[in-house]
N, C-alpha and C positions, 0 to 999 in steps of 0.2 A: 924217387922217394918223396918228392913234396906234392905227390898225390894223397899220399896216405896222413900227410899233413891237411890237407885241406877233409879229408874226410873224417881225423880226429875231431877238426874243430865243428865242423858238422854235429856230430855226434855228441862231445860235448853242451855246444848251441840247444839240439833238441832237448836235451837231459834236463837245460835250464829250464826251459820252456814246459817238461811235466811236471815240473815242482812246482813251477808258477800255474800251471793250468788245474796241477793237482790242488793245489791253497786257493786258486780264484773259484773254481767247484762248489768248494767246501763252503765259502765265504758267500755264493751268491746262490746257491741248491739250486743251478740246474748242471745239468749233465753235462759232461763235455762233447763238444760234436765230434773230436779227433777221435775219440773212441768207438764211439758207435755209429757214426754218419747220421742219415738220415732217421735212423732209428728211434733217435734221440727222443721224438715226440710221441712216440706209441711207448714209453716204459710205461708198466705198472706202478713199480714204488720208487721215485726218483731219489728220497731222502736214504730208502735201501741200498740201492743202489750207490749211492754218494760213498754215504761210510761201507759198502762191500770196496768197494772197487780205490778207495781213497787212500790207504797203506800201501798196496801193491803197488800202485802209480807214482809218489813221493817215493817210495824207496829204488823202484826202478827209474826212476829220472835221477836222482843223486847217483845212483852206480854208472847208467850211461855219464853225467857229466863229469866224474873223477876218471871213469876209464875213457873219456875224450881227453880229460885233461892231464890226464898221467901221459897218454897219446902223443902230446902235443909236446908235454915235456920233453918224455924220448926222442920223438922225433930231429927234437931242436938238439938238445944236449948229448944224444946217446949214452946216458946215465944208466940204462939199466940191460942193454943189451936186445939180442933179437928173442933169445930166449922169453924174456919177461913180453914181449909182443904177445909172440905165441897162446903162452898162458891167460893174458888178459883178453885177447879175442875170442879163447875158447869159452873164458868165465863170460865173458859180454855175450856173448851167442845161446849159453844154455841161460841166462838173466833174458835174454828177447824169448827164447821159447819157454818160460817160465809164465812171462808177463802176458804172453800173448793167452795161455793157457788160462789165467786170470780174465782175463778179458770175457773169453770165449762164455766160462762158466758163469758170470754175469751177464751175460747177454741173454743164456738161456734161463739164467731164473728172473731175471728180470723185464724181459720182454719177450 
């Protein structure tokens, strides 16, 4: 089980990292490369872009890092049981195909 430990904090780890990357974005208007790779240089409207894509990414990095750290929680204490695993994997899973769908649809109006 201290697999699923090291992958909470992982996940967690990331989640801090789109808040921060979502707030440095914002703060310095260019695009993030995690997002789009190489793409990054061919958008049309970067400032568009910024605020399309800036809510969905801040809010999907807070839920990845509560659901790393609620993770982590569990994991340590077993407070909330396997049930509440389950449930929070599945919410963290339709939250990545959410965000990915976010993503996608900026890509295509934006570049």
């Amino acid at each position: 089980m201290h697999v699923m430990l090291v992958f909470d904090a992982v996940i967690a780890a990331f989640g801090l990292y789109l808040v921060w990357a979502a707030w440095n974005m914002k703060r310095t208007k260019e695009v993030c490369p995690l997002l789009f790779g190489a793409e990054e240089k061919s958008c049309k409207d970067k400032e568009g872009c910024i605020e399309g894509i800036y809510r969905q990414m801040l809010l999907f990095g807070l839920l990845a890092a509560l659901y790393g750290g609620l993770g982590l929680f569990n994991g340590v204490l077993h407070a909330f049981g396997k049930t509440f695993d389950v449930i929070c994997a599945l919410a963290f899973l339709l939250a990545c195909f959410w965000f990915f769908a976010q993503i996608r649809k900026s890509r295509d109006r934006y570049f």
